[in-house]
C-alpha positions as CSV (number, residue, x, y, z in Angstrom):
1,X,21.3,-7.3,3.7
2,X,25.0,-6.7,2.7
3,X,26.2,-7.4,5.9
4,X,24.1,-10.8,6.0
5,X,26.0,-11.9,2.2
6,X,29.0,-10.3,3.5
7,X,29.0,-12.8,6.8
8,X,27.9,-15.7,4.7
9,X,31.2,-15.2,1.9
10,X,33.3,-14.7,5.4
11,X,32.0,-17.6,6.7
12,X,32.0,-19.7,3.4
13,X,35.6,-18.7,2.7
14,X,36.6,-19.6,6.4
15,X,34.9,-23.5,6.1
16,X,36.6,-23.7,2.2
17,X,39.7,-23.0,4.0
18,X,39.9,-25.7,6.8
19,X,38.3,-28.1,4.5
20,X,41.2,-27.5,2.2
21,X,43.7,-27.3,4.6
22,X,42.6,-30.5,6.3
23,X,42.5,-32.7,2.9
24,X,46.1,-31.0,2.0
25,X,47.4,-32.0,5.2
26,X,45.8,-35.5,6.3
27,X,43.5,-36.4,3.2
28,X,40.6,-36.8,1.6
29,X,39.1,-39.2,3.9
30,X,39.7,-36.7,6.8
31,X,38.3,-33.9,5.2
32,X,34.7,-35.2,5.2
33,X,33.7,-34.3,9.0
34,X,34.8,-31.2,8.3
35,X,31.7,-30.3,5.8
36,X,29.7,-30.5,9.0
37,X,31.6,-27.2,9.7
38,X,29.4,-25.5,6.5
39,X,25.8,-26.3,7.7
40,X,26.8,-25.0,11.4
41,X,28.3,-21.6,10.0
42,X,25.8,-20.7,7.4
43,X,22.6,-22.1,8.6
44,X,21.5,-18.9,10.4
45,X,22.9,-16.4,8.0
46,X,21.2,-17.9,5.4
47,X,18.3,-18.1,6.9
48,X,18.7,-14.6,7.8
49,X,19.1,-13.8,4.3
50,X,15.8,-15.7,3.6
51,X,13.8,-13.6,5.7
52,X,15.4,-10.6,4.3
53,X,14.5,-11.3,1.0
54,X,11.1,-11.7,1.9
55,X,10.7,-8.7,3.8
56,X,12.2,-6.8,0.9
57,X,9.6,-8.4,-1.5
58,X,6.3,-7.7,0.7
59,X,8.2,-4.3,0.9
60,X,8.1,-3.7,-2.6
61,X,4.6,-5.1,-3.5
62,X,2.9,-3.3,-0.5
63,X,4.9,0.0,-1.9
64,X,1.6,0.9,-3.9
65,X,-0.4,0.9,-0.9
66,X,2.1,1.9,2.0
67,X,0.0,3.9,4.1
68,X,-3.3,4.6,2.2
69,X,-5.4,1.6,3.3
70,X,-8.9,2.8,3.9
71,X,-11.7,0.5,5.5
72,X,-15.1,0.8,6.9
73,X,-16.0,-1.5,9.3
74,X,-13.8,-4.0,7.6
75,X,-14.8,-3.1,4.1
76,X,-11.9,-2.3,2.3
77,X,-12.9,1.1,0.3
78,X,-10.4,2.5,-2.9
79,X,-9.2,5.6,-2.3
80,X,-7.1,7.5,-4.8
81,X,-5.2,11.1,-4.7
82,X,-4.4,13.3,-7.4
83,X,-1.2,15.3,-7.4
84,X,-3.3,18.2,-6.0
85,X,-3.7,15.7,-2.4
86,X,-7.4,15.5,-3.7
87,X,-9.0,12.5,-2.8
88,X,-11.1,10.1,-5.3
89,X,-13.2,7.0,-3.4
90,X,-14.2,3.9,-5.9
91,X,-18.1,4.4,-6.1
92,X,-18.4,0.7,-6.2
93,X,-17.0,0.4,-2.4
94,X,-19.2,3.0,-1.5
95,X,-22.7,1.6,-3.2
96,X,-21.3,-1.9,-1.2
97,X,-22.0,0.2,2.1
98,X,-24.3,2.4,1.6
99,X,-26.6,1.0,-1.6
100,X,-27.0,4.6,-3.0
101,X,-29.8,4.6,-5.4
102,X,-28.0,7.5,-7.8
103,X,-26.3,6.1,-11.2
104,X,-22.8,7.2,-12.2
105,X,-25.0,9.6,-14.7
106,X,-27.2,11.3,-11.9
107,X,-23.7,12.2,-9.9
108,X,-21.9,13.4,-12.7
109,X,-24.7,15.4,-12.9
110,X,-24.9,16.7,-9.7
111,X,-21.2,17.0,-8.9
112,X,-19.2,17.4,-12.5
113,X,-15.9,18.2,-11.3
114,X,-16.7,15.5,-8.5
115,X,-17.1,11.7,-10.7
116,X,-14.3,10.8,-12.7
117,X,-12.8,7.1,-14.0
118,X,-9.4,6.8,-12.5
119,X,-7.2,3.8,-12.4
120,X,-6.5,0.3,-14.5
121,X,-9.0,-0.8,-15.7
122,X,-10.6,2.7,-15.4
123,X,-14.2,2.9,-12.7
124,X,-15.9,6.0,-11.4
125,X,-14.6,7.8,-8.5
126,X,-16.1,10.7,-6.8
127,X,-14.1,13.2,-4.8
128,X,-14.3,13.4,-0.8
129,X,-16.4,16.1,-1.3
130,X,-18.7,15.7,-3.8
131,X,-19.2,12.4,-1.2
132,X,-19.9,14.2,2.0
133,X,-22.0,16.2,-0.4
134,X,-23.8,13.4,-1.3
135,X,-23.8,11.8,2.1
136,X,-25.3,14.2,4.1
137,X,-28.9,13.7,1.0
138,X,-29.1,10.1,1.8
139,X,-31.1,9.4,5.1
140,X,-30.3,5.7,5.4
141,X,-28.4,5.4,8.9
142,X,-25.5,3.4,7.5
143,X,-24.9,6.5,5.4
144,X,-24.7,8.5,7.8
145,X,-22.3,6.5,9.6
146,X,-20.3,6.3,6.5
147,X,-20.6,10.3,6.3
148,X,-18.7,10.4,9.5
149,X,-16.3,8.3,8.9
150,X,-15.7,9.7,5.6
151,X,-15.0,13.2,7.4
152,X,-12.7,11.9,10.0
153,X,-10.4,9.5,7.7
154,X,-10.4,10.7,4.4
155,X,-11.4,14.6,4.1
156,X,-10.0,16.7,7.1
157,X,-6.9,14.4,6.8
158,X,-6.9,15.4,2.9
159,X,-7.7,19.5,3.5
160,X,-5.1,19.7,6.4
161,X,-2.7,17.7,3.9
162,X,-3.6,20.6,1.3
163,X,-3.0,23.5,3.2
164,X,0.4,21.9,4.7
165,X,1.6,22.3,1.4
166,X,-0.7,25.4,0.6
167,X,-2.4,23.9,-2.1
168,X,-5.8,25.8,-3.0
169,X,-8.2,24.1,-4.9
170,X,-10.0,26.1,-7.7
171,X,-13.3,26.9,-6.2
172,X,-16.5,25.4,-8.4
173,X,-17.7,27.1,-10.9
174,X,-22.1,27.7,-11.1
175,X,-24.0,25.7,-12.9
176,X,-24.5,27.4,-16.6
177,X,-20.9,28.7,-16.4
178,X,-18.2,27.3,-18.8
C-alpha cells in the first residue's frame, strides 16, 4: 500500500508541475486541458488504493475467524479453543443438527469438566470430547454423521495440534473425587 500512495504523490506532484508550468508560461486559459493530465495519471492508482483499502479491512474483520470456520453440511457450527488447543463447540449449533434431547443440566452432569459458557454474551459449550462422548449415546443417524465429522475436523486436528506442541491434558478425575 505505500508504494500505491507513494505513486499517487509522484504522480500528483508530476501533473501540479506541468499544470504550473503551463499557466507560468502561456496562461491561465492554457492551463485548463492540462487537468485532463490528473484523471489519466491517478485514475488507476487510486483505484488501486481503493481495493487495497478494502482488502485490508475484510482482512482485519475476518482476523477473528481466519482459519477456524467450522460447518456441517452448510451449518455453520461455533467452535472455540482454549489456550490449552482444547476445543469448545456452541451446544446450540449442535442441538440445530442433531436435536439432542439432554439439557445443558444433564451434560454438565455427565461431562463436568466438558460444558462450560464461553464467549460474549456467554452460551454453553462442550468440549470435542465430552461431544464424541456424547455422540457415539445418541442413535439418531444424523448424529452419527455429525460424530464423524466431529472426529475428522475438529478432534484429531485438535489432539495432533496438542501433542505438536506437547501439551498434555490433565486426565479426568472419578466421579466422587474432588
Amino acid at each position: 500500500m505505500i508504494r500505491i500512495v507513494a505513486t499517487i504523490a509522484l504522480r500528483l506532484a508530476l501533473c501540479v508541475g506541468i499544470s504550473w508550468a503551463v499557466w507560468r508560461w502561456f496562461g491561465l486559459a492554457t492551463m485548463v486541458p492540462t487537468l485532463v493530465l490528473f484523471g489519466i495519471l491517478l485514475a488507476r492508482p487510486l483505484l488501486d488504493l481503493a481495493g487495497a483499502l478494502r482488502d485490508g479491512m475484510k482482512q482485519v474483520q475476518l482476523a477473528a475467524v481466519e482459519g477456524r470456520h467450522y460447518a456441517f453440511r452448510g451449518r455453520a457450527v461455533q467452535v472455540l479453543d482454549d489456550p490449552d488447543r482444547r476445543r469448545w463447540v456452541r451446544l446450540a449449533d449442535v442441538r440445530a443438527i442433531v436435536g439432542f434431547t439432554a439439557s445443558d443440566g444433564a451434560l454438565a452432569i455427565s461431562y463436568p469438566d466438558g460444558v462450560r459458557r464461553l464467549g460474549r454474551p456467554a452460551q454453553p459449550h462442550i468440549s470435542e470430547e465430552a461431544l464424541l462422548a456424547h455422540l457415539l449415546k445418541e442413535r439418531a443417524p444424523e448424529a452419527a454423521r455429525l460424530r464423524v465429522w466431529v472426529e475428522r475436523e475438529i478432534v484429531f486436528p485438535a489432539r495432533r495440534e496438542r501433542e505438536q506442541l506437547g501439551i498434555r491434558l490433565p486426565a479426568n478425575k472419578p466421579d466422587g473425587d474432588d
